[in-house]
N, CA, C, O and CB atoms as a CASP TS submission, in Angstrom:
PFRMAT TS
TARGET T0000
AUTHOR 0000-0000-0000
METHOD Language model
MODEL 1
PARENT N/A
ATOM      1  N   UNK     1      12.696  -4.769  -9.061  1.00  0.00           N
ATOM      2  CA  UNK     1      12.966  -3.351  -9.151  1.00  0.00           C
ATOM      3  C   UNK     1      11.729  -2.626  -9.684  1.00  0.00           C
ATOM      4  O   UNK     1      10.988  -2.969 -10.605  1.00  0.00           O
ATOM      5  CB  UNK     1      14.191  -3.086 -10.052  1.00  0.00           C
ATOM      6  N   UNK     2      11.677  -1.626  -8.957  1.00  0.00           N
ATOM      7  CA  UNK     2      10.227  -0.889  -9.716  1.00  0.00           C
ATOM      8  C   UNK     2      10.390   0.523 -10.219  1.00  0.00           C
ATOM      9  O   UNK     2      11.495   1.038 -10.047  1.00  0.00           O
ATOM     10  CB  UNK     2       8.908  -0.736  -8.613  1.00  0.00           C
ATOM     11  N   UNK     3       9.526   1.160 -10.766  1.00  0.00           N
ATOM     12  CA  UNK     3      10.033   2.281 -12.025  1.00  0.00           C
ATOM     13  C   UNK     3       9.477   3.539 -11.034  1.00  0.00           C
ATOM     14  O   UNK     3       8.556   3.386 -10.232  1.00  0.00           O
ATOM     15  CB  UNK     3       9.052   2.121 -14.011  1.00  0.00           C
ATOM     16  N   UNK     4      10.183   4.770 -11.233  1.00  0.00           N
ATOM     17  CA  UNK     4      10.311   5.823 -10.458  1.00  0.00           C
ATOM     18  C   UNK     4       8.241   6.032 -10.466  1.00  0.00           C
ATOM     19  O   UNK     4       7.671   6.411  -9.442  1.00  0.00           O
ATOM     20  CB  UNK     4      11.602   7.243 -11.300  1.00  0.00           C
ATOM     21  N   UNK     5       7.706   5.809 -11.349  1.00  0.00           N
ATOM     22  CA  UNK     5       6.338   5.739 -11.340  1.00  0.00           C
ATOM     23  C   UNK     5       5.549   4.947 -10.232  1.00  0.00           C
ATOM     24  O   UNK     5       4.469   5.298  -9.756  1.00  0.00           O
ATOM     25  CB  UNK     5       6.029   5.249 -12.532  1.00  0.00           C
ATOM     26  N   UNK     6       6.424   3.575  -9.828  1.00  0.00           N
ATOM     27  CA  UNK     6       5.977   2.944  -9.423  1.00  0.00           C
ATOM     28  C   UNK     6       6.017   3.336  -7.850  1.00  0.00           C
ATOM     29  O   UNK     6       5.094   3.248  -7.040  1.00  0.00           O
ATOM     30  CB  UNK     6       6.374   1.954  -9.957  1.00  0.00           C
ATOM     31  N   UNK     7       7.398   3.813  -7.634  1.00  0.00           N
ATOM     32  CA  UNK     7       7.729   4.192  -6.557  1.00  0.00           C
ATOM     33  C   UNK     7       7.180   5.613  -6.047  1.00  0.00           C
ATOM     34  O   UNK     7       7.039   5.766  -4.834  1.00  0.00           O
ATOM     35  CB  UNK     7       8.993   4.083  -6.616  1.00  0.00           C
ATOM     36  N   UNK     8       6.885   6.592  -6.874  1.00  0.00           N
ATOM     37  CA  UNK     8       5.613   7.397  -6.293  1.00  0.00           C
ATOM     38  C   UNK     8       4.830   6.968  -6.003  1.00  0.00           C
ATOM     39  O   UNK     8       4.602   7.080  -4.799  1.00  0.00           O
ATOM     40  CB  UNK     8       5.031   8.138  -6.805  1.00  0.00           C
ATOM     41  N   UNK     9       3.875   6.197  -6.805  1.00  0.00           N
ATOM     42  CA  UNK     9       2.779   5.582  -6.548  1.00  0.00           C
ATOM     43  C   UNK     9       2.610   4.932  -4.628  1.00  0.00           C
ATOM     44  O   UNK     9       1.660   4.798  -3.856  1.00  0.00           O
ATOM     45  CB  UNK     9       2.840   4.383  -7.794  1.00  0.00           C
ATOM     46  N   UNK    10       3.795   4.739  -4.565  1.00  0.00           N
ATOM     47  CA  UNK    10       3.925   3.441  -3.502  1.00  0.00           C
ATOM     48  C   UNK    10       3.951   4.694  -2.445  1.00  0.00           C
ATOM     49  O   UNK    10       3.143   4.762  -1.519  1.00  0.00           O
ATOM     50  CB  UNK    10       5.562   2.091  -3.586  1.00  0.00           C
ATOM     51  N   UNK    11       4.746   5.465  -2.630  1.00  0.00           N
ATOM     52  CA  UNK    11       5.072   6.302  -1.423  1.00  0.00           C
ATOM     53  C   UNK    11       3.303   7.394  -1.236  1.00  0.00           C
ATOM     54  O   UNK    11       2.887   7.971  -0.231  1.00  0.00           O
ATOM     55  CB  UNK    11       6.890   7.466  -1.910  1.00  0.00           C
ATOM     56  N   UNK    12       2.832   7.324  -2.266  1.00  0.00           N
ATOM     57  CA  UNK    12       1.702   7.852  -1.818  1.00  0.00           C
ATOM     58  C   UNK    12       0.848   7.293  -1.181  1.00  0.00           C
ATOM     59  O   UNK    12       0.373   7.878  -0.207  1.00  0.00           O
ATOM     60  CB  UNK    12       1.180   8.256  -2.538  1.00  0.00           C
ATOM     61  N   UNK    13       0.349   5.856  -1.578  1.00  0.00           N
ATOM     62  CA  UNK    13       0.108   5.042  -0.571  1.00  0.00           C
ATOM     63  C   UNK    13       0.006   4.771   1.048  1.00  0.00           C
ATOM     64  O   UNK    13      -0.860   4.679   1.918  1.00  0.00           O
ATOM     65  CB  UNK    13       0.635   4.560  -0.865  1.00  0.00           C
ATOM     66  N   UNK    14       1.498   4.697   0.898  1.00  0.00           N
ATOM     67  CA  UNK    14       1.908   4.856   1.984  1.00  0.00           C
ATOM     68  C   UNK    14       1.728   5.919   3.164  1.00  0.00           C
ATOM     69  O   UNK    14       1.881   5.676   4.361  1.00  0.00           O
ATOM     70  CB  UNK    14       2.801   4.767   1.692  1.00  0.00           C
ATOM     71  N   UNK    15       1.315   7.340   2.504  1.00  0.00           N
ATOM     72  CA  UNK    15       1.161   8.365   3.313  1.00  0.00           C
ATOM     73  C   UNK    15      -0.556   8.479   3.813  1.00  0.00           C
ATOM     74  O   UNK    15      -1.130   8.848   4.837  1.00  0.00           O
ATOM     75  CB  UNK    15       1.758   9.649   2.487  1.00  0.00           C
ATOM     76  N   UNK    16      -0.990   7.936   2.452  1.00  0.00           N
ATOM     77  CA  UNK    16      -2.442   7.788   2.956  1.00  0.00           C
ATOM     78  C   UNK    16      -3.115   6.571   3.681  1.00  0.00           C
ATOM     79  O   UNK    16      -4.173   6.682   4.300  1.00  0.00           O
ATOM     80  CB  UNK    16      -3.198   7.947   1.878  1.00  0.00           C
ATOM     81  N   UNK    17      -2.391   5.362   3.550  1.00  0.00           N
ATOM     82  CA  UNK    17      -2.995   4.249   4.499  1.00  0.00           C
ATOM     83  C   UNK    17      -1.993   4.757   6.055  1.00  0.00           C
ATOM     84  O   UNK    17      -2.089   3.939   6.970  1.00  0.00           O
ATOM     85  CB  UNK    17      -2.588   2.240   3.727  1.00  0.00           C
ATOM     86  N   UNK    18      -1.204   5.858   6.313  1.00  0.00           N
ATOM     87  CA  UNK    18      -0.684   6.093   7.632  1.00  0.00           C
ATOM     88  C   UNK    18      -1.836   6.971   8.081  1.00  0.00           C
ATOM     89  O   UNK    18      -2.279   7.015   9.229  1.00  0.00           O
ATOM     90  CB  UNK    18       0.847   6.773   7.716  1.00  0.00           C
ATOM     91  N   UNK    19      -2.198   7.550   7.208  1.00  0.00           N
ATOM     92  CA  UNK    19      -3.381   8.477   7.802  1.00  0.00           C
ATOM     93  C   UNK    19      -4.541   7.917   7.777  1.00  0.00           C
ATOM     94  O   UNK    19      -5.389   8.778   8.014  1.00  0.00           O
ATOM     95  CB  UNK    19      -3.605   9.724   7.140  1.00  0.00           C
ATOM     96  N   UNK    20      -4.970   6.974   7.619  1.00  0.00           N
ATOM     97  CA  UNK    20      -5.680   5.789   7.658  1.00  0.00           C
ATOM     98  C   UNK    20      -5.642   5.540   8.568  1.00  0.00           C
ATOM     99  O   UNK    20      -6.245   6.223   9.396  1.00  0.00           O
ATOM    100  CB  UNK    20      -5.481   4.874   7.059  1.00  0.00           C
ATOM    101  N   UNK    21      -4.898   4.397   8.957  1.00  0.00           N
ATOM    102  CA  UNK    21      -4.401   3.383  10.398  1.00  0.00           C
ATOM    103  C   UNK    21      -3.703   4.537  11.140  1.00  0.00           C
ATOM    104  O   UNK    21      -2.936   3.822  11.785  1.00  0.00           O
ATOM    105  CB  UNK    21      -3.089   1.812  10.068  1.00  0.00           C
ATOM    106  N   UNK    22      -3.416   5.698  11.506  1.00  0.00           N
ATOM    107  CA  UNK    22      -2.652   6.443  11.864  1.00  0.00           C
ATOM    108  C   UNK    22      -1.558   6.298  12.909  1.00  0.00           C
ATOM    109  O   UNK    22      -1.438   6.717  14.060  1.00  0.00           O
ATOM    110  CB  UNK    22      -3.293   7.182  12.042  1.00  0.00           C
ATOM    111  N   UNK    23      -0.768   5.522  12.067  1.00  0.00           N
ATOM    112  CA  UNK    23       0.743   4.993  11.689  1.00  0.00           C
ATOM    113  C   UNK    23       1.576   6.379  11.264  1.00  0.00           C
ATOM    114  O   UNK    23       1.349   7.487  10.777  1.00  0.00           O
ATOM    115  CB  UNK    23       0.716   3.753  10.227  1.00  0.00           C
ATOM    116  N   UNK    24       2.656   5.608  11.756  1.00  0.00           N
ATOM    117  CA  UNK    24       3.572   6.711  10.864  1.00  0.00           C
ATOM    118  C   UNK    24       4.308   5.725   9.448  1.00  0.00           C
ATOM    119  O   UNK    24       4.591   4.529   9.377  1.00  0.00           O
ATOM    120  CB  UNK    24       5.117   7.497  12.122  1.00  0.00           C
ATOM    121  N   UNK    25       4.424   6.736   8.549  1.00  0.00           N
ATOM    122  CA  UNK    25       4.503   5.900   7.051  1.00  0.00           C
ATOM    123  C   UNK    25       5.456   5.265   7.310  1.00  0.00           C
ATOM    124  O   UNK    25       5.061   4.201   6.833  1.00  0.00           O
ATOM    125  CB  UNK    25       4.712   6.612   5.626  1.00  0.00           C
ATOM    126  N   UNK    26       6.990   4.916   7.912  1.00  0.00           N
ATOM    127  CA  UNK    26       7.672   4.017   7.967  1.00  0.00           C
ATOM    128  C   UNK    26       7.189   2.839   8.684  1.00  0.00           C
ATOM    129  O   UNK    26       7.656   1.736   8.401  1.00  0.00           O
ATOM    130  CB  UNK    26       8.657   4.444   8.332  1.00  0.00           C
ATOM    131  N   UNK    27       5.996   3.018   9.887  1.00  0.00           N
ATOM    132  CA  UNK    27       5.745   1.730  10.153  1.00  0.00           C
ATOM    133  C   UNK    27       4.629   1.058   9.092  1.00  0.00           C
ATOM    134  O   UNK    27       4.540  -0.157   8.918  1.00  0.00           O
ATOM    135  CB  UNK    27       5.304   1.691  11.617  1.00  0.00           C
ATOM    136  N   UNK    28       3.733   2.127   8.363  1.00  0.00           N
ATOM    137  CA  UNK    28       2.779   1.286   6.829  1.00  0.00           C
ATOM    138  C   UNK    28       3.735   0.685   6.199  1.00  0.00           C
ATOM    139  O   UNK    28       3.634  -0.483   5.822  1.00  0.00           O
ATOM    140  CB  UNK    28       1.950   2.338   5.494  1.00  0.00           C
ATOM    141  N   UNK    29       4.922   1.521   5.987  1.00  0.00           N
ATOM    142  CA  UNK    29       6.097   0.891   4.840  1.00  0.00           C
ATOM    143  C   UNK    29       6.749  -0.605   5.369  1.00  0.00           C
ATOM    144  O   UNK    29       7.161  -1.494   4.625  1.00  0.00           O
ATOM    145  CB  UNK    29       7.606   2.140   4.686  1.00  0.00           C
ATOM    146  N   UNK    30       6.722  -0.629   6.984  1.00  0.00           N
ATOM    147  CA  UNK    30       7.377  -1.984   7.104  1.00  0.00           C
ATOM    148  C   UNK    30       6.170  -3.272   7.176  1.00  0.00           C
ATOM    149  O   UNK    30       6.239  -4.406   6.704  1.00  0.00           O
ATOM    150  CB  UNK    30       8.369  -1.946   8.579  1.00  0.00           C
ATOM    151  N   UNK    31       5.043  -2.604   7.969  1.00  0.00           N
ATOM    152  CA  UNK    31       4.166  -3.730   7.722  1.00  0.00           C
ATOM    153  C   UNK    31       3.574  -4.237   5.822  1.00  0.00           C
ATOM    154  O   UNK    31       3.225  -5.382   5.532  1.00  0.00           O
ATOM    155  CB  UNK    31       2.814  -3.209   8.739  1.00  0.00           C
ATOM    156  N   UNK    32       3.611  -3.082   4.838  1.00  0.00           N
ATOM    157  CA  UNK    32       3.513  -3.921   3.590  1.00  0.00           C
ATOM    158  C   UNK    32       4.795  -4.620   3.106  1.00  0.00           C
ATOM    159  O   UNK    32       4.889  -5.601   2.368  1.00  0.00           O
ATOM    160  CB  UNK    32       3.036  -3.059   2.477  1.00  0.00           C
ATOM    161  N   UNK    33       5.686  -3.944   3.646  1.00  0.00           N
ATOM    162  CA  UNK    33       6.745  -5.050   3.078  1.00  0.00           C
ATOM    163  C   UNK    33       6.811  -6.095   3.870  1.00  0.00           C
ATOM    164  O   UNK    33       7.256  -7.009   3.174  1.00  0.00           O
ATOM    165  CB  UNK    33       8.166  -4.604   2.929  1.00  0.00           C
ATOM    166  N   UNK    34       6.544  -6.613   5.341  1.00  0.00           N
ATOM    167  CA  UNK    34       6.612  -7.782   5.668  1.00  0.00           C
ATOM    168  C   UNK    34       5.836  -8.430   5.295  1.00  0.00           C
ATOM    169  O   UNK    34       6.064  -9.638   5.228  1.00  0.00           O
ATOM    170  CB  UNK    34       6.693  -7.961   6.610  1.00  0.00           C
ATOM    171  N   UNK    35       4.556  -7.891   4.882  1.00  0.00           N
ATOM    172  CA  UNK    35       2.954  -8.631   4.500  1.00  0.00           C
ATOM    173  C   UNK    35       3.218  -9.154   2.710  1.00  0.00           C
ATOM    174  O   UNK    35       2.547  -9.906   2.002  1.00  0.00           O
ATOM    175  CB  UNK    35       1.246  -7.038   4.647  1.00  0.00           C
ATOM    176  N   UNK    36       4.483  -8.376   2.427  1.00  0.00           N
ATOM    177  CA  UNK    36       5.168  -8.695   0.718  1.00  0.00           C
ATOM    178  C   UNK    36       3.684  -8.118  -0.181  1.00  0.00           C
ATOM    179  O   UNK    36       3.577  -8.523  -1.339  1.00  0.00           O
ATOM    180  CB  UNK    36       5.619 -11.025   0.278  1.00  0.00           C
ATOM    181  N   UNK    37       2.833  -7.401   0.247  1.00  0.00           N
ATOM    182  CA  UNK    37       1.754  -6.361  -0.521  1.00  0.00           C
ATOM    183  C   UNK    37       2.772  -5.447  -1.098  1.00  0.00           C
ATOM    184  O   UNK    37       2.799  -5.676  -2.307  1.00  0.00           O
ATOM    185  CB  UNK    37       0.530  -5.446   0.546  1.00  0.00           C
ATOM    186  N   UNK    38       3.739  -4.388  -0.747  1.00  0.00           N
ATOM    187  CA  UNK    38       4.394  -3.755  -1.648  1.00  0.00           C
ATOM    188  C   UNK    38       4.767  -4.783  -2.783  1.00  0.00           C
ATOM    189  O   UNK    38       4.286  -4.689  -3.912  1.00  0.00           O
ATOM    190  CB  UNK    38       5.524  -3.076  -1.017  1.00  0.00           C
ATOM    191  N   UNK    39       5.449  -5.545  -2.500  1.00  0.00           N
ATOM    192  CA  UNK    39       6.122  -6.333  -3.760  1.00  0.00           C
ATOM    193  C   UNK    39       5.086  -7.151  -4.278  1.00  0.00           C
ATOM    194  O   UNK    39       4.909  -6.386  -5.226  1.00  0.00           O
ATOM    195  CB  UNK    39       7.427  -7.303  -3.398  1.00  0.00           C
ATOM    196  N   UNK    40       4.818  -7.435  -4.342  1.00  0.00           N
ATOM    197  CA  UNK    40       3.514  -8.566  -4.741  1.00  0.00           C
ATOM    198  C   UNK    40       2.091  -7.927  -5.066  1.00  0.00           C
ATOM    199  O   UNK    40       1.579  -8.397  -6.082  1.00  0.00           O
ATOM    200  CB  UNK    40       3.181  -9.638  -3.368  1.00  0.00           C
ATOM    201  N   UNK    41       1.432  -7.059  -4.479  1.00  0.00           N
ATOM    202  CA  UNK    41       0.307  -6.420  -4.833  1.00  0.00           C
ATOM    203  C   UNK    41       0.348  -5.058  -5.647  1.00  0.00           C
ATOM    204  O   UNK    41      -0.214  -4.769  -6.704  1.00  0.00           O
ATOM    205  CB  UNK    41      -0.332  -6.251  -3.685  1.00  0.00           C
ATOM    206  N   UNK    42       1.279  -4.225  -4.741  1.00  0.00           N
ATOM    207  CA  UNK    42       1.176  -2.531  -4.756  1.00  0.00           C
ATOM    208  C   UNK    42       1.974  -2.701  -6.515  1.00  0.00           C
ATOM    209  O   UNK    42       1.324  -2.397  -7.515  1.00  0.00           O
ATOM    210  CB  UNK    42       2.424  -1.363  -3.037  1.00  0.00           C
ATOM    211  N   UNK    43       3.651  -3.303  -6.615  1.00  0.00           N
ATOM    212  CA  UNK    43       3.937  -3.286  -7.882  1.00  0.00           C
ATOM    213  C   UNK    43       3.784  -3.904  -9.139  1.00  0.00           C
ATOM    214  O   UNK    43       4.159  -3.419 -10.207  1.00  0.00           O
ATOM    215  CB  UNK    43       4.650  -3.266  -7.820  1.00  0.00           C
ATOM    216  N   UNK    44       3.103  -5.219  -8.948  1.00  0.00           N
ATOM    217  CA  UNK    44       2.770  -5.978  -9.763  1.00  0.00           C
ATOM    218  C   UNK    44       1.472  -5.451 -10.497  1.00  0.00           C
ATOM    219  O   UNK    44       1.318  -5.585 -11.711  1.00  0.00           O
ATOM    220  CB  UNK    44       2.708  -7.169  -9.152  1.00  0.00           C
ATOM    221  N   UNK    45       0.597  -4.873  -9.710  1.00  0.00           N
ATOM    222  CA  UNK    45      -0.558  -4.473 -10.277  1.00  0.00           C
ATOM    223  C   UNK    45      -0.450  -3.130 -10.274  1.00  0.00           C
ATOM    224  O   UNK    45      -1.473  -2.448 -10.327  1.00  0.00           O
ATOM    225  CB  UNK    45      -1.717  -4.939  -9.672  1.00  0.00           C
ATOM    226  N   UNK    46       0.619  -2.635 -10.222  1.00  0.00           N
ATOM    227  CA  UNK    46       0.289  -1.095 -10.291  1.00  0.00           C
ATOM    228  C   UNK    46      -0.605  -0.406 -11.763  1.00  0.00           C
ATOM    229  O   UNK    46      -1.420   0.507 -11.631  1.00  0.00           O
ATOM    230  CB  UNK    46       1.879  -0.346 -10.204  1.00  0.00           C
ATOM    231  N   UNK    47      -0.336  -0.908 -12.848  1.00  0.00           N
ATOM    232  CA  UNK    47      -1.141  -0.719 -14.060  1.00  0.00           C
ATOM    233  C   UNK    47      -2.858  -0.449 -13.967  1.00  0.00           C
ATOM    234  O   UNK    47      -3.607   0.158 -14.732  1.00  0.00           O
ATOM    235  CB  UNK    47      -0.870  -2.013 -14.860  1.00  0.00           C
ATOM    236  N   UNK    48      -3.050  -0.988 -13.020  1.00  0.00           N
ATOM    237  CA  UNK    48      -4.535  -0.991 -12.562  1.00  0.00           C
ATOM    238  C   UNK    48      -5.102  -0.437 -11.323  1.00  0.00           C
ATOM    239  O   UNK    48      -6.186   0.137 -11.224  1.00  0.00           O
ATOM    240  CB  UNK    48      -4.923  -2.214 -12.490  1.00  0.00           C
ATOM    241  N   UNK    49      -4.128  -0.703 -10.256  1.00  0.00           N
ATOM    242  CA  UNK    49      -4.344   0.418  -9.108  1.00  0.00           C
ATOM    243  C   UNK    49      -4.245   2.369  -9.312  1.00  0.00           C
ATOM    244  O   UNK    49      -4.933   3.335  -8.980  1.00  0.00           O
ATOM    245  CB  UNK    49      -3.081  -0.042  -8.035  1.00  0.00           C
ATOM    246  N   UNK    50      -3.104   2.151  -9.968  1.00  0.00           N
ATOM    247  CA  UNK    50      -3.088   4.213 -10.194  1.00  0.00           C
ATOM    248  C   UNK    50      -4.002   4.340 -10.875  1.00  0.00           C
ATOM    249  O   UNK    50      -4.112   5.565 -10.922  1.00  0.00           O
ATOM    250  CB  UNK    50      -1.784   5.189 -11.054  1.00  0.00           C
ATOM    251  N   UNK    51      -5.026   3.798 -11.657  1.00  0.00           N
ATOM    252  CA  UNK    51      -6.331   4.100 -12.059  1.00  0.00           C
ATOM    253  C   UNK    51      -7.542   4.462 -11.147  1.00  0.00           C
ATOM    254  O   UNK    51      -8.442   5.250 -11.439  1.00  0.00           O
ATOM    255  CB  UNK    51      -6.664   3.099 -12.717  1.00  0.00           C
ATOM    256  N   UNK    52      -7.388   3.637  -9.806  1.00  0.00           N
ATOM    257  CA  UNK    52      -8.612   3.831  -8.954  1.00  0.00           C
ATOM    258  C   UNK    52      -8.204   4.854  -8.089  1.00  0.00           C
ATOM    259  O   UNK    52      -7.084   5.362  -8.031  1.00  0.00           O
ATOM    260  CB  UNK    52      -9.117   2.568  -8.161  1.00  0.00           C
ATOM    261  N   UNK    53      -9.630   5.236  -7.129  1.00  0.00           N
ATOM    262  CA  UNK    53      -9.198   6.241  -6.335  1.00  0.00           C
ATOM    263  C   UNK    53      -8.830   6.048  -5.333  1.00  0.00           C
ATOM    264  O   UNK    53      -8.789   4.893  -4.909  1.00  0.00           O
ATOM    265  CB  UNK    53      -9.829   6.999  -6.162  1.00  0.00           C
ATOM    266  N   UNK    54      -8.381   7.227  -4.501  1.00  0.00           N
ATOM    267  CA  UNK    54      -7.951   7.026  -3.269  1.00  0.00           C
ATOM    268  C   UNK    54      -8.535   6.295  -2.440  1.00  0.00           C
ATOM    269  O   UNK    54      -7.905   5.310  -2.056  1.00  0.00           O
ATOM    270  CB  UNK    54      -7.819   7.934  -2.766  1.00  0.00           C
ATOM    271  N   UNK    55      -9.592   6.472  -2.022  1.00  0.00           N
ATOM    272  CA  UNK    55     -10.390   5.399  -0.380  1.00  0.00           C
ATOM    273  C   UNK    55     -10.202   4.046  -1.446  1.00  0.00           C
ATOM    274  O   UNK    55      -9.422   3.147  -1.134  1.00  0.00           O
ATOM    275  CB  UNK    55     -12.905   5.837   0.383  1.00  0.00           C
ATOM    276  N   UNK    56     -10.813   4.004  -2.439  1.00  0.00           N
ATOM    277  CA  UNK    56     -11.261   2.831  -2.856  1.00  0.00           C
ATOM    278  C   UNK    56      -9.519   1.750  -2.958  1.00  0.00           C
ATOM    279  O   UNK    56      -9.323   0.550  -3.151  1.00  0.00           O
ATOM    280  CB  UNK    56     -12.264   3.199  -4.510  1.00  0.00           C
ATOM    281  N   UNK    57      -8.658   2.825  -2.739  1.00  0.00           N
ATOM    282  CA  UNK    57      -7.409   1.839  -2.564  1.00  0.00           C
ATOM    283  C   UNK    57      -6.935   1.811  -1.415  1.00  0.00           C
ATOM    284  O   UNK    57      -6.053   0.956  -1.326  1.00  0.00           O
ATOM    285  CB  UNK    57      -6.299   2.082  -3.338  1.00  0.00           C
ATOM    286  N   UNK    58      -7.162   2.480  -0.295  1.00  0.00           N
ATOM    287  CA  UNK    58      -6.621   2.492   1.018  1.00  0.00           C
ATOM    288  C   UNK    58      -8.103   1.315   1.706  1.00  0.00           C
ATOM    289  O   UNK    58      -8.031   0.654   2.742  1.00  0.00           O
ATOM    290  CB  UNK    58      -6.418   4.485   1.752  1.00  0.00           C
ATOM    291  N   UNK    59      -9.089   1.363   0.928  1.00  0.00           N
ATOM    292  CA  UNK    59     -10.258   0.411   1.976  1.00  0.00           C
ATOM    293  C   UNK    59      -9.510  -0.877   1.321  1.00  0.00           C
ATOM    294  O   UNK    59      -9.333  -1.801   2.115  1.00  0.00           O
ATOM    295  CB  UNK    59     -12.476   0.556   1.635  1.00  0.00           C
ATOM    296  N   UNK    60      -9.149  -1.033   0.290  1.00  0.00           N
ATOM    297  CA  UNK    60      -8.420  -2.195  -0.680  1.00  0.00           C
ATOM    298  C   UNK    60      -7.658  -3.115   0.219  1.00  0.00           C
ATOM    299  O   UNK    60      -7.774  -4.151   0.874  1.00  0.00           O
ATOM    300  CB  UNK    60      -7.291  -1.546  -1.841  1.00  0.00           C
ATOM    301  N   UNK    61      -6.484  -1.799  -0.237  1.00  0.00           N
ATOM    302  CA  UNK    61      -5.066  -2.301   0.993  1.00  0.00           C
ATOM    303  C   UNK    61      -5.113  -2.531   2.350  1.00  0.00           C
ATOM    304  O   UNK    61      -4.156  -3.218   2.707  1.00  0.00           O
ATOM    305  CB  UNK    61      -4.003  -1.307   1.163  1.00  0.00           C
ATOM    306  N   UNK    62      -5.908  -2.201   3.303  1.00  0.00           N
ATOM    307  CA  UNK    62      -6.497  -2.296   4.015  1.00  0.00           C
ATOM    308  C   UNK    62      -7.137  -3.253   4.413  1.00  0.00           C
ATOM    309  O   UNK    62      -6.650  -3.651   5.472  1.00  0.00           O
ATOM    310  CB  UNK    62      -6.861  -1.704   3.911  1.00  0.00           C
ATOM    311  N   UNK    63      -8.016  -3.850   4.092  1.00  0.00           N
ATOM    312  CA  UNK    63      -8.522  -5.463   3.943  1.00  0.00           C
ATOM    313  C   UNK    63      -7.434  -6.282   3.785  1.00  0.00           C
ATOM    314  O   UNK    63      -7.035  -6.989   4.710  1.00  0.00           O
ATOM    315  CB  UNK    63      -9.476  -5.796   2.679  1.00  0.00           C
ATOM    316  N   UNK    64      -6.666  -6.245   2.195  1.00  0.00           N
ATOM    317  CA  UNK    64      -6.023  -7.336   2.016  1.00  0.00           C
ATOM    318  C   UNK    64      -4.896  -7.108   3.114  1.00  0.00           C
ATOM    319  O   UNK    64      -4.347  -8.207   3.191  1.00  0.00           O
ATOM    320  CB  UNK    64      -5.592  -7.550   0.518  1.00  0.00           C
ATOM    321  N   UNK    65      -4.326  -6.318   3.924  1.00  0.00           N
ATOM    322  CA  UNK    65      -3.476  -6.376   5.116  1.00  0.00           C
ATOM    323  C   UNK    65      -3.763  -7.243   5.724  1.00  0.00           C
ATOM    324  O   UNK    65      -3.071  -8.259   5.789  1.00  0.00           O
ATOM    325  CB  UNK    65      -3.419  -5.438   5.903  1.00  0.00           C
ATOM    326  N   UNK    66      -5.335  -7.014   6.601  1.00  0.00           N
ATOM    327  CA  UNK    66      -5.825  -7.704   7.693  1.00  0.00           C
ATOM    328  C   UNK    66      -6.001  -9.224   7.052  1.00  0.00           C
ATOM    329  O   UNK    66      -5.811 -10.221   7.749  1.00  0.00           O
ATOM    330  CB  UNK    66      -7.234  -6.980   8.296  1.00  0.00           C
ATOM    331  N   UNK    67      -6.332  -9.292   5.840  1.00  0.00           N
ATOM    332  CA  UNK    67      -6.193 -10.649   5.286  1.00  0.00           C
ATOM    333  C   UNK    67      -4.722 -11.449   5.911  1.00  0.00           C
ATOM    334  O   UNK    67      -4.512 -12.583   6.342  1.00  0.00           O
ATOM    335  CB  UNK    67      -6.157 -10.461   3.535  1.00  0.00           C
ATOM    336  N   UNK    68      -3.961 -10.371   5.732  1.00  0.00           N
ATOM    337  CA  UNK    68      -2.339 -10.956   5.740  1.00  0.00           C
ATOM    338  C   UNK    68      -2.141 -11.043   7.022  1.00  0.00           C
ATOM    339  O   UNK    68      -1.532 -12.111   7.083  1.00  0.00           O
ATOM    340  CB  UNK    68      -1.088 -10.031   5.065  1.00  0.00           C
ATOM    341  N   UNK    69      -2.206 -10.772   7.779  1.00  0.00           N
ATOM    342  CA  UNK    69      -2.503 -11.095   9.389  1.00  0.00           C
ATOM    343  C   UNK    69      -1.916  -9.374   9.822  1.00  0.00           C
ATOM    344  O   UNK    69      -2.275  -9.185  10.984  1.00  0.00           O
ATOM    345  CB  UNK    69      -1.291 -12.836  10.256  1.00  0.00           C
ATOM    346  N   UNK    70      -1.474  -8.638   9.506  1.00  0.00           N
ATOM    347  CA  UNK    70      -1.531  -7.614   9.584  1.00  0.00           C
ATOM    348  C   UNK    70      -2.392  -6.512  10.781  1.00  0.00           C
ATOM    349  O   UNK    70      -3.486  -6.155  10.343  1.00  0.00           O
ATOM    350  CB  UNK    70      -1.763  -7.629   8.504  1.00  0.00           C
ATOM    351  N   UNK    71      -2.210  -6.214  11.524  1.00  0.00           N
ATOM    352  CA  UNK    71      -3.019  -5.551  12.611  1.00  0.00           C
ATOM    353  C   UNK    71      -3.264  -3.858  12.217  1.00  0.00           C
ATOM    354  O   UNK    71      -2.724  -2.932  12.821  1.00  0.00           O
ATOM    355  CB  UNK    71      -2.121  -5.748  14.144  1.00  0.00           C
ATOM    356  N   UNK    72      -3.990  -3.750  11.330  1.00  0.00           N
ATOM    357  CA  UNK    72      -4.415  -2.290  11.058  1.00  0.00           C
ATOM    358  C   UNK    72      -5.779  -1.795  11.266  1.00  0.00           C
ATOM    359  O   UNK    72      -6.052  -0.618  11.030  1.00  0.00           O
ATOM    360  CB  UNK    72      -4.175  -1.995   9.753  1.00  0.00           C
TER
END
């Protein structure tokens, strides 16, 4: 379960790696949750991600996707 903090966090994300990969945010939202980066990356480390900036977390998430076999 993650904290209403966490879950902004996530949904912002989400709007900016769609405009990124230009996706629409429910398909960013299903590929990190199948890739388990929401659960595993985005909330576990959130303490340290809402610190950095934007590109520097969408070039982030981004990589570690394509790491995940992920097609973005």
């Amino acid at each position: 379960m993650c904290t209403k903090k966490e879950l902004q966090f996530s949904i912002f994300l989400i709007y900016n790696l769609a405009e990124k990969w230009q996706k629409q945010p429910a398909d960013v939202y299903k590929t990190l949750n199948e890739t388990n980066i929401l659960d595993n990356y985005i909330f576990v480390c959130y303490d340290t991600l809402h610190t950095l900036g934007t590109e520097y977390l969408v070039e982030d998430i981004t990589e570690y996707a394509r790491e995940k076999g992920a097609a973005v």
